[in-house]
C-alpha positions as CSV (number, residue, x, y, z in Angstrom):
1,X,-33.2,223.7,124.9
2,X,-33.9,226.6,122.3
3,X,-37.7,227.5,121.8
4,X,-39.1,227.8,118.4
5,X,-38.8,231.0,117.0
6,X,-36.4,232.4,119.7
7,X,-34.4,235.4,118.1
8,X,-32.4,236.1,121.1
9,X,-31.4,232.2,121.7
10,X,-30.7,231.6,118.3
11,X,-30.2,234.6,116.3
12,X,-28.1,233.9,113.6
13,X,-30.8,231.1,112.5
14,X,-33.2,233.1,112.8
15,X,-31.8,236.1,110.6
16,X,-31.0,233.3,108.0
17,X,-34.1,232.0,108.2
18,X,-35.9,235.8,107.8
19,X,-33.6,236.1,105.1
20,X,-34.4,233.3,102.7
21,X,-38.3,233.6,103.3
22,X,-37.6,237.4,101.9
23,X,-35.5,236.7,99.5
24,X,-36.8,233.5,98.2
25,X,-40.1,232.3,99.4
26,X,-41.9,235.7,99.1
27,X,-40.7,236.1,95.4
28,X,-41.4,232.7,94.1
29,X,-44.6,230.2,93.5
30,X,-42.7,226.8,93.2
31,X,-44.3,224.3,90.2
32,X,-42.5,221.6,91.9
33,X,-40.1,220.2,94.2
34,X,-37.5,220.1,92.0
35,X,-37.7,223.8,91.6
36,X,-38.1,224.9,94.9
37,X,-34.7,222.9,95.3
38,X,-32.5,224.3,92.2
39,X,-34.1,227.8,93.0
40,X,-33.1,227.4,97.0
41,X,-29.2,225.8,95.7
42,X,-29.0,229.3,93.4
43,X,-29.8,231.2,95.9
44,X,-27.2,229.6,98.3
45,X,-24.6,229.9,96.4
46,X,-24.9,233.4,96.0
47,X,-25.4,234.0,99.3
48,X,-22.4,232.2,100.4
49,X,-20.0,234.0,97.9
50,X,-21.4,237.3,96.2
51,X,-24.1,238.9,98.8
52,X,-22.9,241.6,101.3
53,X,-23.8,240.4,105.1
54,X,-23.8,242.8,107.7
55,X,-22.5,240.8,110.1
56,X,-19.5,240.7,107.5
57,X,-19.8,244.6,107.9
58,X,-21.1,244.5,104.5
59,X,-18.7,242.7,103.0
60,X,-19.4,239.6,101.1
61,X,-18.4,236.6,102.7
62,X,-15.4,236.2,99.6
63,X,-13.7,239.3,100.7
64,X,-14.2,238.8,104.1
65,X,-12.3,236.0,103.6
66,X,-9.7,237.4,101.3
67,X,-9.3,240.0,104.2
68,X,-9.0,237.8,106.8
69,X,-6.3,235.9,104.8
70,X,-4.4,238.9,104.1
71,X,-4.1,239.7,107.7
């Protein structure tokens, strides 16, 4: 069983989870659910295809891809 808040059990969760509170909580006062949903949907997108992850040694996750095919 993982404990809550673990970084070293469940790291990648938790760096996502650092990373959206930064990145999106911190910056915005929600009016509404709604909002706080489109706003979090953005935000995923563009952190599934156009932000650099160091894990991806900075590479967005697109080119990692792209690189990965080529290979």
């Amino acid at each position: 069983m993982i404990e809550p808040g673990s970084l070293y059990q469940n790291g990648y969760i938790e760096r996502f989870n650092r990373t959206y509170r930064t990145e999106v909580l911190d910056l915005y006062l929600f009016n509404n659910l709604a909002q706080a949903r489109r706003i979090t949907e953005e935000w995923l997108t563009i952190y599934n295809t156009e932000r650099p992850h160091e894990a991806l040694n900075n590479m967005t996750p697109i080119e990692y891809k792209t690189l990965k095919q080529a290979a």
